[in-house]
C-alpha positions in Angstrom: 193.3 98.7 192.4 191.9 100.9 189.9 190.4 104.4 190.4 187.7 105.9 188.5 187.2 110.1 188.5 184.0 110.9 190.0 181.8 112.5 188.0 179.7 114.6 190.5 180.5 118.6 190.5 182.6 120.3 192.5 184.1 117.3 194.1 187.2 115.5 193.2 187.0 112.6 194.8 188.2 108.9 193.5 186.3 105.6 193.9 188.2 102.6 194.1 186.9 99.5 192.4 187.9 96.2 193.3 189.9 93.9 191.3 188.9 91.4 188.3 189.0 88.2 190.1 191.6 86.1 188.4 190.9 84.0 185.3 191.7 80.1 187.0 192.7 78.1 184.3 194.0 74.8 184.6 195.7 73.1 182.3 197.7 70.0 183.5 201.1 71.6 182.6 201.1 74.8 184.9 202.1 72.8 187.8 203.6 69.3 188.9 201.5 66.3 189.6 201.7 65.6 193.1 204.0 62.8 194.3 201.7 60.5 196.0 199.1 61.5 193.3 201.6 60.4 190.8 203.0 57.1 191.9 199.9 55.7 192.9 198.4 56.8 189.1 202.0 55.3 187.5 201.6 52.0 189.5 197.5 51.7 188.7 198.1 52.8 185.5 201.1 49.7 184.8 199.0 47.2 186.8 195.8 47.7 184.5 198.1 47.7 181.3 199.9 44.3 182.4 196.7 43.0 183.3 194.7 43.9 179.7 197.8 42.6 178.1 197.9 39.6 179.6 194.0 39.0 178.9 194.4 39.8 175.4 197.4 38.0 174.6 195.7 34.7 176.4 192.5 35.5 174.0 194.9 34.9 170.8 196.2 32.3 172.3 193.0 30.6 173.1 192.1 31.2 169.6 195.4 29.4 168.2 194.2 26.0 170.7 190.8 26.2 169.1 192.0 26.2 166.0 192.4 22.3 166.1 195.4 22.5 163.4 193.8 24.8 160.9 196.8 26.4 159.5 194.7 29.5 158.0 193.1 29.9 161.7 196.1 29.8 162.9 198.0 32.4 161.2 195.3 35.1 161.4 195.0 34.6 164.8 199.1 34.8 165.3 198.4 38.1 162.6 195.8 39.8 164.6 197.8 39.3 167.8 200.8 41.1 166.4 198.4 43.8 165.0 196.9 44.0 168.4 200.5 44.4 170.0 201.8 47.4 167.9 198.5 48.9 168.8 199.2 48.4 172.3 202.6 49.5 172.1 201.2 52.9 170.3 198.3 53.2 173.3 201.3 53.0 176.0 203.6 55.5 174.4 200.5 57.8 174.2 199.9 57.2 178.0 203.3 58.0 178.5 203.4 61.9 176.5 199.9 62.6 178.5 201.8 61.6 181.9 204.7 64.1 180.5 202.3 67.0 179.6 201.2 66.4 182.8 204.4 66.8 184.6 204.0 63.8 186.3 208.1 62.1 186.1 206.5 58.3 187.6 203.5 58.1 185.8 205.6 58.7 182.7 208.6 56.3 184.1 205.6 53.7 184.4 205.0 54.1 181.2 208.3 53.9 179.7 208.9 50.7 181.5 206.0 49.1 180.2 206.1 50.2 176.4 209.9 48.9 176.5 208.4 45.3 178.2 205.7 45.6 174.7 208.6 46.5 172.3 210.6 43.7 173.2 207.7 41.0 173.3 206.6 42.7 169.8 209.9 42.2 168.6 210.2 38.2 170.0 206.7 37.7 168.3 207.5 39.1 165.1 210.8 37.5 164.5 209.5 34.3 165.6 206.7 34.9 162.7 209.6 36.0 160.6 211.3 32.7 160.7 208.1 30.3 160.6 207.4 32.0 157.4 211.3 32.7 155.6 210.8 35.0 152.2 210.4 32.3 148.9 213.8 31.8 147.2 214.2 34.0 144.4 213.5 33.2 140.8 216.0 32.0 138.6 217.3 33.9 135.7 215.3 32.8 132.9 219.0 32.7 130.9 219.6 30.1 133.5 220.3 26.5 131.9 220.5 23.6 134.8 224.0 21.3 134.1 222.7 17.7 133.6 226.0 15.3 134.3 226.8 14.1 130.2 224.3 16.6 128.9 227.1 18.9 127.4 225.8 22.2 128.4 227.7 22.9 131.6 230.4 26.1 131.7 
């Protein structure tokens, strides 16, 4: 309590006022997510992201079986899927520091699990793209003669 000097004459008395009330802030990282609160967000949260996933992925996928064959179709949809994946992959890892600053340990478990499940399909995808489309061979040396069998120029 504070006290404040009256200011009548002759008398020296006190009046007490009464505390500030305290400035609530919350901010999500003053306390711990409750359990219950967080399991069931961790679980929802995994569920919706395998579910959005899977939806997407079958979009591309639809998109390749429409293409009838057409090679340039094709690829950008393969592309665009892979595009869409490490954008995924980004969205879940951001997920996962909120559920941190949020001190919630199975939300951010949840999250974890399912950015490593991304990671590893992004990596199958994109090494099977990797070896549909190998790098061109190099070019020769333009000091490079070919050996012709008879043709004298051979080393």
């Amino acid at each position: 309590m504070r006290t404040v000097p009256s200011t009548r004459q002759g008398a020296a008395m006190t009046y007490a006022l009464p505390e500030p009330p305290p400035r609530r802030r919350w901010r999500p990282w003053s306390r711990r997510t409750p359990p219950g609160l967080d399991v069931g967000v961790g679980v929802l949260l995994f569920l919706v992201e395998a579910a959005v996933f899977v939806a997407i992925d079958f979009g591309y996928g639809m998109e390749v079986w429409a293409a009838q064959g057409a090679q340039e179709r094709i690829e950008a949809a393969r592309i665009a899927g892979l595009a869409w994946t490490q954008r995924f992959l980004i969205a879940t890892l951001v997920f996962a520091g909120l559920a941190l600053l949020s001190r919630a340990p199975w939300t951010v478990l949840s999250q974890l699990l399912a950015a490593g499940a991304v990671a590893v399909l992004l990596t199958l995808a994109q090494h099977d793209y990797d070896r549909r489309h190998p790098d061109p061979p190099p070019a020769p040396n333009p000091a490079y003669t070919p050996c012709y069998s008879g043709s004298g120029r051979c080393n």
